[in-house]
N, C-alpha and C positions, 0 to 999 in steps of 0.2 A: 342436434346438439350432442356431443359428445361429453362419457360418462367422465366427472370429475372425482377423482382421486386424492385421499390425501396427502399432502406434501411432504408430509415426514416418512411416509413410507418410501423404501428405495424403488429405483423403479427394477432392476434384476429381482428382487421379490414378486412383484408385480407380473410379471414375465414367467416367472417360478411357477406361481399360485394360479394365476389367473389364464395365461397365455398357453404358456405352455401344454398342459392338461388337455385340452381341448385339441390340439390339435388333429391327432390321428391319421396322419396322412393325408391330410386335403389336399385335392387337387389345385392347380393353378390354372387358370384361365390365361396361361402368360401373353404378355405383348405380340402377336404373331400379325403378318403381312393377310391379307384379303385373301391370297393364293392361299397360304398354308393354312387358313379358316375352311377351306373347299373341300375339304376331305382328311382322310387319310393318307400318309405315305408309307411307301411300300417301300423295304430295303429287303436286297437279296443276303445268304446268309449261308457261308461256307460254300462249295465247291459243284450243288447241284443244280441243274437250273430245271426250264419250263415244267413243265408235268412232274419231275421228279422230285419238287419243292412240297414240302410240311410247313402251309399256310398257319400261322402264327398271328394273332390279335392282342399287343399289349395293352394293358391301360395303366398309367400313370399313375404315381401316389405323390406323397411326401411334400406337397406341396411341387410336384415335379414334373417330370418331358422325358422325352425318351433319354434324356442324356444320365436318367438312372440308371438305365437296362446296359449299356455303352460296354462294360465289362462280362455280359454273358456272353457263354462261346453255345451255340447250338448251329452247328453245320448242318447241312441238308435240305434249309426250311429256308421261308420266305415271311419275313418278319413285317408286320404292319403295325404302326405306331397312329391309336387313337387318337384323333384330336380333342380335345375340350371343347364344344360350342359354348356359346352365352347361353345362361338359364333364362326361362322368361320367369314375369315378377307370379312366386305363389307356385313355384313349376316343383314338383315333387320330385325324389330322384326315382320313379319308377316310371316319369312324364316322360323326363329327361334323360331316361334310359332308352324309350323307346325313340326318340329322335336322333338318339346317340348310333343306335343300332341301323343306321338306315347308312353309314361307313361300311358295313358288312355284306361284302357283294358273294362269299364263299360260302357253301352249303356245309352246312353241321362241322360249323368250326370248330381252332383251339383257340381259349382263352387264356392269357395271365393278366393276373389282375396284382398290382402292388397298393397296399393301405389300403386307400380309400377307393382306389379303380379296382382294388380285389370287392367290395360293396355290389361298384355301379357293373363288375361283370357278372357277380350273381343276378341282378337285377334284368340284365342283357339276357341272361342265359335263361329269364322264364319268359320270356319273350320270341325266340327262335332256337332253335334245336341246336347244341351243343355238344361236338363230339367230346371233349374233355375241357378241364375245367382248371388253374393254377392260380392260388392264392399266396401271395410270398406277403408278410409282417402284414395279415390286415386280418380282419373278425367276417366270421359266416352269418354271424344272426345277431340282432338287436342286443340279446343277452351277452353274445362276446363281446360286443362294443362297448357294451354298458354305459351309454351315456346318460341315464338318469342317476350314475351314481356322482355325477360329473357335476359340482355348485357353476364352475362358470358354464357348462352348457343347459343346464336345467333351467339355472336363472335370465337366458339369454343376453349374457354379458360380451359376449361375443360381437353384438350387434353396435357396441358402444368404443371397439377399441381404434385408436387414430391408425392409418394404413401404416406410420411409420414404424409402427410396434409391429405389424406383421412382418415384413419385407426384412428385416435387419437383423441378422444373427448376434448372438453373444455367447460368453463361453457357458451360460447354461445351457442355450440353444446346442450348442457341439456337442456338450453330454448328455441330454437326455434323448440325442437322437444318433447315437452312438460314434460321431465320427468326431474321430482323434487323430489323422493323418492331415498335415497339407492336402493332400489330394482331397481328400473325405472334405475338410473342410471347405475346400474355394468348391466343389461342388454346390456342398449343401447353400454356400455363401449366393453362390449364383441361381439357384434353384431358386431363396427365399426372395431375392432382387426382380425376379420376374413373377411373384405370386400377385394376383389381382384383388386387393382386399373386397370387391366386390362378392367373387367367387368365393372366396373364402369364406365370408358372413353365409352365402348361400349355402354353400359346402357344410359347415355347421347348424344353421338352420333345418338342412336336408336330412343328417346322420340322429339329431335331435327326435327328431319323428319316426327313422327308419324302423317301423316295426317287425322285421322282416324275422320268418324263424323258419323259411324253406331252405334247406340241401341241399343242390343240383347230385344228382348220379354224377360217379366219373369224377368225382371233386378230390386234389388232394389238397394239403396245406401246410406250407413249409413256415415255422417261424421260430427265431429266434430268443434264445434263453433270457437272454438280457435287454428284450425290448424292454424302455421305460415309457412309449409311447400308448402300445396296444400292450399290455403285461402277458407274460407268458402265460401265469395260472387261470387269465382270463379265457381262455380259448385251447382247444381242442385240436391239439395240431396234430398231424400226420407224419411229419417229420422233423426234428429239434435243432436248429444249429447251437451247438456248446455255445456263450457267450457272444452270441450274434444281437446285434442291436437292428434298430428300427432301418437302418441305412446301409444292413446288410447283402442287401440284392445287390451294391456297391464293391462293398468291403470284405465278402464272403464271397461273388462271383462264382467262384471256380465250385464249392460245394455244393450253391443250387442249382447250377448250371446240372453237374451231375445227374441230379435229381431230379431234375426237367428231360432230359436227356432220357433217362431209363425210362421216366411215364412216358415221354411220346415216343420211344423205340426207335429211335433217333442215332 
């Protein structure tokens, strides 16, 4: 049965208060084909090929797919976009990291992890040996997350909201996940249309518990000044995009590209 509300209250407050907060970049279990359930895919990337390729592992945030990353430019590498499997019921995400990890056929990988795949890559990365490590708008440790500061994630309210509340943007959705552009927008619009409210409640459930306060070596952290999603003064970043929001691995591209670029010597 689903949590009833009451009726005087709007629902964009509701979404405000309740919805929003929580989110932190969940990933999506989106709608995908049996085939693209089977692994990972592998895209080549700039001008170099076999042996001379810098194997690259993204993981998804934002309630997102690779159609985040879409605007990095890093030539020379060989870019592999995680899949999402289905969690099983009660699966932790350090369960589900380790299943996650079994897409990793390259010895002492690179990671980028966006939101919430910036979590599941730390989690990845105590798991098998990691040459370097990239967090863009997401939390190292339980304490940057802060999710017990969080009434709808503490309270487990999350578990109660109708899928139609997830999936569906509005213009607070745009702003507190920084995109203001047509483009920004039918992104995010399209990203939230394929989110799995299953995964989601999981994805929350998951972050709720993550007690995690290990570092990986080799870690940097790119985020921006004006996340409203993961706050900047929350976490410990490495490097600051001026005025970058939650959807700036998007809408910033070309800066973190840079800076992705210099750490992998690229």
């Amino acid at each position: 049965m689903l949590l009833r509300f009451p009726a005087f209250i709007p629902r964009f407050v509701l979404v405000l208060l309740v919805v929003l907060p929580a989110v932190a970049g969940l990933p999506a279990a989106a709608r995908v084909t049996e085939t693209e359930h089977s692994g990972a895919e592998a895209l080549p990337c700039g001008n170099a090929t076999g042996n001379d390729m810098q194997t690259i592992y993204f993981f998804s945030g934002l309630g997102a797919d690779a159609r985040a990353f879409d605007r990095l430019e890093l030539p020379g590498c060989r870019i592999i976009h995680i899949r999402w499997i289905d969690p099983l019921k009660g699966e932790s995400m350090a369960d589900y990291a380790r299943r996650l990890s079994e897409q990793i056929t390259v010895a002492h990988p690179v990671l980028v992890g966006l939101s919430f795949g910036g979590m599941m890559a730390i989690e990845v990365s105590r798991i098998i040996p990691v040459q370097k490590l990239v967090l863009i708008s997401s939390a190292k440790t339980a304490g940057e997350l802060a999710a017990n500061k969080s009434f709808f994630l503490k309270w487990g309210l999350y578990k109660y909201l109708p899928g139609s509340w997830i999936t569906k943007p509005n213009f607070m959705v745009y702003r507190l996940f920084g995109a203001a552009s047509p483009a920004d927008k039918a992104l995010l619009a399209a990203i939230l249309e394929d989110t799995d409210p299953r995964f989601y409640r999981w994805a929350m459930n998951g972050m709720v518990h993550w007690d995690n306060s290990y570092i990986p070596a080799h870690l940097i952290h790119i985020h921006g000044t004006a996340d409203r999603i993961i706050p900047f003064q929350n976490v410990k970043a490495d490097f600051a995009i001026e005025g970058g929001g939650h959807l700036m691995v998007y809408n910033r591209a070309a800066e973190i590209s840079r800076i992705i670029r210099d750490y992998l010597n690229l």
